[in-house]
DRENKOLKE-828104 format. One record per residue: x, y, z of N, C-alpha, C in turn. Coordinates in pm, whole numbers. Example, Ala and Ser with C-alpha at 12.3 -4.5 7.8 and 13.67 -1.06 7.14 Angstrom:
      nx      ny      nz     cax     cay     caz      cx      cy      cz
    1319    -569     780    1230    -450     780    1320    -330     780
    1285    -225     708    1367    -106     714    1290       3     787
This chain:
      nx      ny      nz     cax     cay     caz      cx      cy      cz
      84    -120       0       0       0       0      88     125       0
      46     222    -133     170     318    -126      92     435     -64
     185     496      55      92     635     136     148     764      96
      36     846      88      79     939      -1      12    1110      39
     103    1156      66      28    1341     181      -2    1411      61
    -141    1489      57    -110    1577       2    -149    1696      93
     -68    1804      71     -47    1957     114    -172    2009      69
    -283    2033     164    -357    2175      75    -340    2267      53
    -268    2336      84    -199    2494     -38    -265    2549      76
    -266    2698     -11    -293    2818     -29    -458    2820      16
    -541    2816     126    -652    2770     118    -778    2893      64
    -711    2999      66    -796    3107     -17    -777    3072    -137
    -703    3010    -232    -739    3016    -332    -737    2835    -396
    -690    2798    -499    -797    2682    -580    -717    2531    -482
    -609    2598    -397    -645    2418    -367    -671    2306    -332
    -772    2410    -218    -835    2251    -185    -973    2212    -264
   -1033    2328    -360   -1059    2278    -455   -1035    2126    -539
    -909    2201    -592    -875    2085    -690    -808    1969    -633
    -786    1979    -453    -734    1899    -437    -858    1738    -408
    -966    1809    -380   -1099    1768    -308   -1128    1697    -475
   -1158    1764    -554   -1177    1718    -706   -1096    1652    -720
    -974    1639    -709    -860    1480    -791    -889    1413    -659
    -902    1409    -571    -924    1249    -444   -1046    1200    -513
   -1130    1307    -543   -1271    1236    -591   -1240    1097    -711
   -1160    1132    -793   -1141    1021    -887    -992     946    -882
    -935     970    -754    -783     873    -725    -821     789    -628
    -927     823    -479    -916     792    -363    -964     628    -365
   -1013     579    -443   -1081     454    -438    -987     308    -517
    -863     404    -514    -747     284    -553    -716     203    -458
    -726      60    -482    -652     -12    -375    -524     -31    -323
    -460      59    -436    -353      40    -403    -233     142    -341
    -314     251    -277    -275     350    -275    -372     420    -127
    -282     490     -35    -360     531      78    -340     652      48
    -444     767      58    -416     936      77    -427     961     195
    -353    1055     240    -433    1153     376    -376    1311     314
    -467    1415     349    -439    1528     375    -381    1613     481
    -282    1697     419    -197    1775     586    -290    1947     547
    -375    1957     626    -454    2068     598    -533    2066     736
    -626    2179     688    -754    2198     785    -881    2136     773
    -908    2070     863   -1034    1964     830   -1174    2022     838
   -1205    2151     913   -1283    2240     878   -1285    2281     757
   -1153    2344     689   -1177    2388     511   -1231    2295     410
   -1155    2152     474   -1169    2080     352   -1332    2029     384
   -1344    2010     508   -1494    1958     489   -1622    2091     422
   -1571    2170     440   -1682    2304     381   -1635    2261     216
   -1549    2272     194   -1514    2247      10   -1602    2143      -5
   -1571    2007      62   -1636    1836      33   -1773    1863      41
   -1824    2007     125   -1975    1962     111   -2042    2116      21
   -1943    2182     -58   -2028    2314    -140   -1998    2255    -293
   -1898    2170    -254   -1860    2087    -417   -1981    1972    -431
   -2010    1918    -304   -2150    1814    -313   -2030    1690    -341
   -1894    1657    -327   -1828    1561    -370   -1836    1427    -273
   -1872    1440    -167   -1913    1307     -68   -1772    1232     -21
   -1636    1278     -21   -1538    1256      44   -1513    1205     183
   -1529    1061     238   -1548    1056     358   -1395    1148     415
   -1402    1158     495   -1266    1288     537   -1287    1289     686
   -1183    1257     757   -1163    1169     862   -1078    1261     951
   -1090    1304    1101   -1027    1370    1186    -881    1241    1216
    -760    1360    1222    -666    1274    1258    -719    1178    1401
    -651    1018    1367    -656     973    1490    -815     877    1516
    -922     942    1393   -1060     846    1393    -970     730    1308
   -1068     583    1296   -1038     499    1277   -1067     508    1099
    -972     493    1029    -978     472     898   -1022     350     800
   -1114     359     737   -1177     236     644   -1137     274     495
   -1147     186     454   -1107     209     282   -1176     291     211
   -1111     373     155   -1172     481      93   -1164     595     150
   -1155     635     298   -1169     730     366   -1006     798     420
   -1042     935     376    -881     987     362    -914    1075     505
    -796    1072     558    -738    1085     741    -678    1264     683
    -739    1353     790    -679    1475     756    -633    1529     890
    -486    1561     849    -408    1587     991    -352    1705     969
    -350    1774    1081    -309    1902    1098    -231    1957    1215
     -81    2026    1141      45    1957    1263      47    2100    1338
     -65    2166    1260     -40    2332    1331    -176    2334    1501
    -252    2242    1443    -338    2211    1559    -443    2316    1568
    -438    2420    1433    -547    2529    1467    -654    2540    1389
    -750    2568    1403    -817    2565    1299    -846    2718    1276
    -848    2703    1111    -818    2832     983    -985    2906    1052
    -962    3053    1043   -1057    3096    1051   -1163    3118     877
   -1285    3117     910   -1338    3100     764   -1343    3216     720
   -1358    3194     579   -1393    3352     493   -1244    3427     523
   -1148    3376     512    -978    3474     497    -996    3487     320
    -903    3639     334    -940    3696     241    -791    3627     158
    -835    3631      12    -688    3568     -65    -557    3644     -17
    -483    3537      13    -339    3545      48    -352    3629     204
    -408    3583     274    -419    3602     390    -303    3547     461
    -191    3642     567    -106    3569     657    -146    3454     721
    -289    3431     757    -286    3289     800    -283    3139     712
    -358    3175     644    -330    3074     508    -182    3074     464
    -105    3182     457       1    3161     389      77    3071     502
     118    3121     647     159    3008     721     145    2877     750
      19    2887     723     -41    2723     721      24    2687     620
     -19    2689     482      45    2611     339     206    2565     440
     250    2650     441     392    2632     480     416    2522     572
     356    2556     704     378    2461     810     364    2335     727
     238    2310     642     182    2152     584     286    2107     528
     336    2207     463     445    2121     361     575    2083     440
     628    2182     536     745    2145     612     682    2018     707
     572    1947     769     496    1863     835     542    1759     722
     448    1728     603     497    1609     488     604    1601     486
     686    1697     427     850    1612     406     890    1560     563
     891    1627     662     931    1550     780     876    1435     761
     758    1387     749     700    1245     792     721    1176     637
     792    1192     521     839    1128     418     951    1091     485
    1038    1190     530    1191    1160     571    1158    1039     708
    1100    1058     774    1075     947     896    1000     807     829
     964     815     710     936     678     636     754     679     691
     704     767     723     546     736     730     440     814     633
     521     871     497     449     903     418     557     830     275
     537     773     160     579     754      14     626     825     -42
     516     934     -17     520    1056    -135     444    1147     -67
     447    1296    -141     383    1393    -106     342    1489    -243
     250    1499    -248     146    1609    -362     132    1731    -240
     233    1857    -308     165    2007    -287      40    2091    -365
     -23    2095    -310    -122    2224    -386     -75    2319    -385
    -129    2456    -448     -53    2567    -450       1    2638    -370
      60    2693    -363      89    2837    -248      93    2940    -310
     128    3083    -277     142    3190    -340     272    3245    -260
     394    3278    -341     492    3306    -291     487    3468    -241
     449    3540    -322     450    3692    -293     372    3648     -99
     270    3594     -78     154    3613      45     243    3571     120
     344    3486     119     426    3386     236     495    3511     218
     590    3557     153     685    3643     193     552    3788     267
     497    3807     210     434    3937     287     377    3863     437
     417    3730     439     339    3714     600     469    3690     710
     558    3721     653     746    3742     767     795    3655     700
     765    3522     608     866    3432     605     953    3425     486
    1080    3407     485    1201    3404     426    1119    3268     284
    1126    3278     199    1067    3209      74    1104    3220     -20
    1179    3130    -147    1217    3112    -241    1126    3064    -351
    1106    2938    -277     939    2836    -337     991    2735    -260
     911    2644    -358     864    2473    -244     970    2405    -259
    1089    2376    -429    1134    2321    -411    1278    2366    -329
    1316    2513    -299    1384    2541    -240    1398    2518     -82
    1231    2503      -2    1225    2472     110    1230    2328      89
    1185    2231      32    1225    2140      59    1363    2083      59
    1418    2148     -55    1594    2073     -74    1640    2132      64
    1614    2272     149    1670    2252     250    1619    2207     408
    1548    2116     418    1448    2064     492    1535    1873     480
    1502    1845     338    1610    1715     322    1742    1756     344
    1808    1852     358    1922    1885     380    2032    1848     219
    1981    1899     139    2067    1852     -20    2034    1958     -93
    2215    2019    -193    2183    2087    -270    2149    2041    -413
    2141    1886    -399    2147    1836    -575    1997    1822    -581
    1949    1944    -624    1786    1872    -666    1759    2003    -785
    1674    1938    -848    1604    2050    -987    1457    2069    -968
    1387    2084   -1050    1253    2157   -1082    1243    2085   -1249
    1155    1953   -1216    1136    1874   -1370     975    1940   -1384
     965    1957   -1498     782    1939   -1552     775    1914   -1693
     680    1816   -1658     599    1711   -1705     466    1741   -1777
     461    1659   -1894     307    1663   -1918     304    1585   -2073
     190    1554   -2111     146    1503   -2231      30    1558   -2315
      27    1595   -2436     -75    1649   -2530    -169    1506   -2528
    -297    1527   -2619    -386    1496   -2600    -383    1352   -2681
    -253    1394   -2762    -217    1222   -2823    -131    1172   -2788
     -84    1215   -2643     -11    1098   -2530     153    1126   -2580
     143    1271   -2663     301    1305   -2695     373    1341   -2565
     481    1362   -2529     578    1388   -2399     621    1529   -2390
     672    1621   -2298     760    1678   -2314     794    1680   -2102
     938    1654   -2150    1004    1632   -1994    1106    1755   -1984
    1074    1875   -1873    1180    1957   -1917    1214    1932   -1740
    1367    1984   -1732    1418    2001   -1628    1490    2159   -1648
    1509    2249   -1523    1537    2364   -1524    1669    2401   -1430
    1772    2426   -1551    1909    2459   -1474    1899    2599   -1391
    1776    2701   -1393    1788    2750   -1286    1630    2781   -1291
    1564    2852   -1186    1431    2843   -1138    1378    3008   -1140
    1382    3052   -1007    1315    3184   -1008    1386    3264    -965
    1477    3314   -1104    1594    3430   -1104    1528    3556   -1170
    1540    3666   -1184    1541    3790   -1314    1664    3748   -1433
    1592    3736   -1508    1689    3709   -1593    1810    3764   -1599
    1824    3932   -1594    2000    3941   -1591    2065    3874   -1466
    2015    3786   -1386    2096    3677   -1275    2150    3548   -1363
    2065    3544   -1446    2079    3338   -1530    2217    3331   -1491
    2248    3428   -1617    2377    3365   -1657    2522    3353   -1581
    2503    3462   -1500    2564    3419   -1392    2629    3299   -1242
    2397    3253   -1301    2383    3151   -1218    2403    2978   -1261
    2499    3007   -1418    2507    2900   -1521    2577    2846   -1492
    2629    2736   -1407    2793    2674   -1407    2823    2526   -1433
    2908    2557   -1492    2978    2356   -1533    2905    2271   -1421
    2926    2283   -1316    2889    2220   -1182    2772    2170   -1178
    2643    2306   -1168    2539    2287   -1211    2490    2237   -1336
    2534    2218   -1455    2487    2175   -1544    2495    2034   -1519
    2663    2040   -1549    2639    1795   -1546    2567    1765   -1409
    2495    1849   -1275    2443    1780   -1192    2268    1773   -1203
    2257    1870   -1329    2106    1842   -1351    2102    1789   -1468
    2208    1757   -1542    2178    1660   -1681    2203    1511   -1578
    2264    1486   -1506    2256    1338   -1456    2124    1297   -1355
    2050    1393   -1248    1932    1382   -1213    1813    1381   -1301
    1831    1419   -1411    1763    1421   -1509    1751    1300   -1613
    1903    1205   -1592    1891    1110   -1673    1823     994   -1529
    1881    1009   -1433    1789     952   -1310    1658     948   -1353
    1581    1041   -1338    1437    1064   -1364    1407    1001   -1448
    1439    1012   -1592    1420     913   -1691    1433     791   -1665
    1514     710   -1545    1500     564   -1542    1408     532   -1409
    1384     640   -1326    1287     641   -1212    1109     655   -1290
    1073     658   -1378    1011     643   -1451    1000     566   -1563
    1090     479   -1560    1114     361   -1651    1132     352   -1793
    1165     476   -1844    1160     489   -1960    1258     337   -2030
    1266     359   -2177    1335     281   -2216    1440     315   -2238
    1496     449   -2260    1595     510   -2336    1626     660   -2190
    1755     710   -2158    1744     851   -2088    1832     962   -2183
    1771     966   -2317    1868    1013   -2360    1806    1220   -2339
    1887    1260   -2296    1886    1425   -2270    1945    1518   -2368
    1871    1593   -2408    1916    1777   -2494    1886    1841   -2415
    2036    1895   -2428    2050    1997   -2334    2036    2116   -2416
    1989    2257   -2377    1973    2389   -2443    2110    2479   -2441
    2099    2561   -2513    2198    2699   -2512    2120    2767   -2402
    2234    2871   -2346    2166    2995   -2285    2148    3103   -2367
    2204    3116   -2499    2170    3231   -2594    2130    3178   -2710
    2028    3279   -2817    2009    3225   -2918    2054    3155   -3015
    2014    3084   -3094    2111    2967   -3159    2212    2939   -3098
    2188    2897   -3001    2370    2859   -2850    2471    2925   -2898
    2446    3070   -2879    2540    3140   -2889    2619    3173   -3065
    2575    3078   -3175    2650    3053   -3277    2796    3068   -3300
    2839    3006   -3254    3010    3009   -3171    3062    3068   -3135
    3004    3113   -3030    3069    3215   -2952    3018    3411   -2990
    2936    3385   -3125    2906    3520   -3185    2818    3620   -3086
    2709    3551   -3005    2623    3631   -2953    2638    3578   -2817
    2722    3545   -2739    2739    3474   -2597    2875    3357   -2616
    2938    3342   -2479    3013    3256   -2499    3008    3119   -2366
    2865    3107   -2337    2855    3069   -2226    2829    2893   -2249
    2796    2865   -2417    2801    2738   -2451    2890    2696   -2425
    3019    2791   -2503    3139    2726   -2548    3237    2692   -2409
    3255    2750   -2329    3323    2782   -2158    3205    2711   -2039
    3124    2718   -2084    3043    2599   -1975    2945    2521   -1991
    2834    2501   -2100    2781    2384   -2130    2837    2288   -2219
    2911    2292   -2289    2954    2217   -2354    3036    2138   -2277
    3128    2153   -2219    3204    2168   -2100    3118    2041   -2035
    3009    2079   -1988    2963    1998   -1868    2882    1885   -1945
    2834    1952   -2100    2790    1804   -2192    2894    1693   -2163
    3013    1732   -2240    3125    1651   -2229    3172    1589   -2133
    3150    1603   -2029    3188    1578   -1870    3064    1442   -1846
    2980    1466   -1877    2878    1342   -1828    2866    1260   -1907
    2853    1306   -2045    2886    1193   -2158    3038    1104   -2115
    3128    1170   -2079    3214    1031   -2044    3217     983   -1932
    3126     984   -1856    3037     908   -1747    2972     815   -1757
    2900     827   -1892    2811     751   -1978    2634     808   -1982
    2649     899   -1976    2538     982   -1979    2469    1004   -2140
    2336     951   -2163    2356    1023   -2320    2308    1112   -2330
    2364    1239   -2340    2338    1389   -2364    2374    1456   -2466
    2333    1533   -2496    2344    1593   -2648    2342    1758   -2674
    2405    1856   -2704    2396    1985   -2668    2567    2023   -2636
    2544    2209   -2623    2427    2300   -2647    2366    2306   -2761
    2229    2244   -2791    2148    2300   -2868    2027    2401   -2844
    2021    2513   -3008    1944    2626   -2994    1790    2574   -2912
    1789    2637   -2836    1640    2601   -2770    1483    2568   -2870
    1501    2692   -3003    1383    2679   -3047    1361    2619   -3145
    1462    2488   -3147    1457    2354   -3256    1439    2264   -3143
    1536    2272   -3065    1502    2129   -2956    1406    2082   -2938
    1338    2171   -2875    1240    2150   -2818    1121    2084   -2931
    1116    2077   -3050    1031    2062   -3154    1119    1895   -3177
    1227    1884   -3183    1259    1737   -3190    1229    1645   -3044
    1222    1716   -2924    1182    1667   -2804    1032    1566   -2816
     961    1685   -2855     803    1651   -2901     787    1575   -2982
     883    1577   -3049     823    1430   -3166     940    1281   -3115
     977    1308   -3017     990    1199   -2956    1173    1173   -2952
    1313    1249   -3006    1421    1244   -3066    1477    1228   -2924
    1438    1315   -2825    1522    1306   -2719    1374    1298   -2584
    1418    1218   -2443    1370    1172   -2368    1311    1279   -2277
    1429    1393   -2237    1419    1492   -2182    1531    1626   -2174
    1433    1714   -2152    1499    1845   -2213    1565    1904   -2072
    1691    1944   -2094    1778    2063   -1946    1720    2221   -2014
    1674    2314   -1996    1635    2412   -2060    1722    2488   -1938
    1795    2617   -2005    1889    2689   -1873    1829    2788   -1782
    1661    2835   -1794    1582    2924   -1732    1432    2897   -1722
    1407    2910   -1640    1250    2923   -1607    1152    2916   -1744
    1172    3044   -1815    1020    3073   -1914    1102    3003   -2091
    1278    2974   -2034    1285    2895   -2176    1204    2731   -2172
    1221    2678   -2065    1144    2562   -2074     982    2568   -2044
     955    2621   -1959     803    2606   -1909     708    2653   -2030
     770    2760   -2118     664    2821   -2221     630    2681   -2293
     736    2632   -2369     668    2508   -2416     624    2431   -2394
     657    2384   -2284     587    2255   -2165     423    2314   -2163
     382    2426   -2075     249    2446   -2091     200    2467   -2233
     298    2517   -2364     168    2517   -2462     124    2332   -2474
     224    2265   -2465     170    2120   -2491      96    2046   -2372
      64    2103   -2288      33    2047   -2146      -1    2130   -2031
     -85    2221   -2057     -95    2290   -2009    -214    2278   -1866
    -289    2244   -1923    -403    2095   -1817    -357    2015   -1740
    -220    1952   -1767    -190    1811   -1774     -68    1802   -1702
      43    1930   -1691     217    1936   -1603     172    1928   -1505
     259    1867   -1487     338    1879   -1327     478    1914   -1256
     449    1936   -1194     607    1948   -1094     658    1892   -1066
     750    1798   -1081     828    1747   -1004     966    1768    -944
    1022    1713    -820    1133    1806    -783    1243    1631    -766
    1335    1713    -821    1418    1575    -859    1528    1600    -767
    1554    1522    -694    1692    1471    -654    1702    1463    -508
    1552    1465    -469    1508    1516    -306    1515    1318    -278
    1516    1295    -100    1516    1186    -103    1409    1103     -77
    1322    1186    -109    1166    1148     -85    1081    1230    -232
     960    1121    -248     896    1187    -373     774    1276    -356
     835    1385    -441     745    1517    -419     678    1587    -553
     575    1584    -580     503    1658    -744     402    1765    -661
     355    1839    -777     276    1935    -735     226    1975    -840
      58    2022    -858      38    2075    -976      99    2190   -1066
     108    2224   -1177     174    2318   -1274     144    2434   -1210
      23    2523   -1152       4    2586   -1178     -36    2670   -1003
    -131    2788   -1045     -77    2853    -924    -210    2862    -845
    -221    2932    -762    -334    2977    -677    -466    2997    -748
    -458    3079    -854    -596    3134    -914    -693    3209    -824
    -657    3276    -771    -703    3397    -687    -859    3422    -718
    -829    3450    -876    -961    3531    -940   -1070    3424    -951
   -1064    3311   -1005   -1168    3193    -944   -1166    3088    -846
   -1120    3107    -738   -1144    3051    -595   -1242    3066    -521
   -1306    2936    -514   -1417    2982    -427   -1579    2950    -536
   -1520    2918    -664   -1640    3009    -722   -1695    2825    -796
   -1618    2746    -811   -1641    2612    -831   -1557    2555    -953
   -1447    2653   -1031   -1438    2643   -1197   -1334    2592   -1164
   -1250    2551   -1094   -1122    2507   -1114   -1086    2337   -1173
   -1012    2353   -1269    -986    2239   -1325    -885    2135   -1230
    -905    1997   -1265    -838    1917   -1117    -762    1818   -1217
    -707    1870   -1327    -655    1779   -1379    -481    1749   -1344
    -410    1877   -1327    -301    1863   -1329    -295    1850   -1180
    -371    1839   -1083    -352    1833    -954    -383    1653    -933
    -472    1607   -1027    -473    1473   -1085    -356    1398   -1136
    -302    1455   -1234    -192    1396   -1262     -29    1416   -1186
     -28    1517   -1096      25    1505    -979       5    1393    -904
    -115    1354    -872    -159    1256    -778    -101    1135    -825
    -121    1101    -948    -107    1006   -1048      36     964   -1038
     147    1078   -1077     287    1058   -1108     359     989    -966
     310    1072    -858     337    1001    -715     325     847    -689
     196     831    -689     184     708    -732     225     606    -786
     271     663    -894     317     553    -993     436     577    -946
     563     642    -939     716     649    -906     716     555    -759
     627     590    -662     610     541    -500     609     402    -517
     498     362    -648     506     188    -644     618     137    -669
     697     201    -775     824     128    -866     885     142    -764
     890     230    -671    1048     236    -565    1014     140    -446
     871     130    -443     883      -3    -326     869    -136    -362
């Protein structure tokens, strides 16, 4: 039986929504236990304005099949009607998620699914915040971890990107580009590919400048450090391929040439990932020692509350956990 937390987010805005909507069509697996790290007051007001019939269980009542256990390590309960991105919601999200990875790392959770948070609300409520996968890599205590996302078009095409850096301003990237970092997210990346069983881990890696620089003409950051760190893992035995120009790769990615993409910034990989999957990504955070996904996407402020939120990629979050949690046990 694989056990599996998920985080309710951000509770002003979509996710315990969507989190209440994907249990509705995961929770009745046999092979698979959920519990929620949230407020059992929120989620039961969601379970009963959604009409979804979620049995939803106070930590510590006796659990029957089907019925997901909701524990809450802050011990308080959320006052109702907080307005979006409210300091109390934002602390909570937080506490939940620092609560899951502890009880992944102590071996009494598999996996863990985050719902959203909103980073601007956590920092406006005192706390020091990067994002999730930054609190978690330092919570597991490890700097080797990335930011993979995931997803599939509607004819089951792929695109796997991993991100050599996350949430910089762009005049930081390139700075933040190094040999070091590169061969350590092209090899977690070829990980991922066999932690998911692929058949093949073969990786393209991107330029940081247009057409990767065209030798050196418009940047020289291929030639002095990705290439560099291509070469370095390939005689490791890594199959990697690059620097290639980003806005071909990615078009041979999709039709299937390479397994998974290193993209060197935030909006060079994610733009394409959501046009092909935009319903459907996920998060995943690679190299942590416990398994962690989260849906693509964010709070949704402007329809929270109101019933429209889609539960798919918070679904296929659910899904990816799952499936990685079984293969590893």
């Amino acid at each position: 039986m694989v056990r599996i937390g998920i985080c309710l987010g951000d509770v002003t805005g979509i996710g315990p929504e969507v989190t209440l909507k994907a249990l509705t069509l995961e929770c009745n697996k046999a092979s698979v236990r959920y519990s929620i790290l949230g407020d059992l007051a929120v989620a039961r007001a969601v379970n009963q304005k959604l009409g979804l019939s979620l049995r939803l269980r106070a930590d510590g009542e006796k659990i029957g099949p089907g019925d997901i256990s909701v524990l809450n390590p802050i011990k308080e309960t959320l006052p109702q009607g907080l307005p979006h991105g409210s300091p109390e919601a934002a602390r909570a999200a937080v506490a939940w998620v620092q609560a899951a990875a502890q009880r992944c790392l102590r071996g009494e959770l598999d996996a863990m699914v985050t719902a959203p948070v909103n980073k601007e609300s956590i920092m406006r409520a005192g706390i020091s915040f990067v994002g999730q996968t930054e609190l978690l890599s330092q919570i597991a205590g490890t700097g080797r971890t990335a930011m993979m996302l995931l997803g599939q078009d509607d004819r089951g095409r792929w695109l796997r990107v991993a991100l050599a850096t996350t949430h910089l301003p762009l005049r930081s990237v390139a700075d933040a580009v190094t040999k070091e970092k590169i061969e350590m997210i092209i090899e977690i990346t070829a990980q991922a590919c066999r932690d998911l069983g692929l058949g093949r881990t073969r990786i393209g890696v991107c330029g940081l400048n247009p057409h990767a620089g065209e030798g050196g003409a418009i940047g020289t950051e291929e030639l002095t450090i990705i290439a560099p760190a291509v070469s370095a893992v390939r005689q490791r035995g890594v199959d990697a391929v690059g620097p290639l120009s980003a806005d071909a790769l990615f078009y041979y990615a999709y039709r299937g040439d390479y397994d998974a993409v290193v993209a060197m910034y935030h909006d060079q990989g994610l733009a394409p990932l959501k046009t092909v999957a935009f319903e459907q990504g996920v998060n995943w955070t690679l190299g942590l020692p416990f398994i962690r996904t989260s849906p693509d996407h964010g709070t949704a402020y402007d329809i929270a509350g109101h019933g429209k939120a889609n539960p798919s990629s918070m679904q296929a979050a659910m899904r990816l956990a799952h499936q990685l949690a079984a293969r590893k046990e």
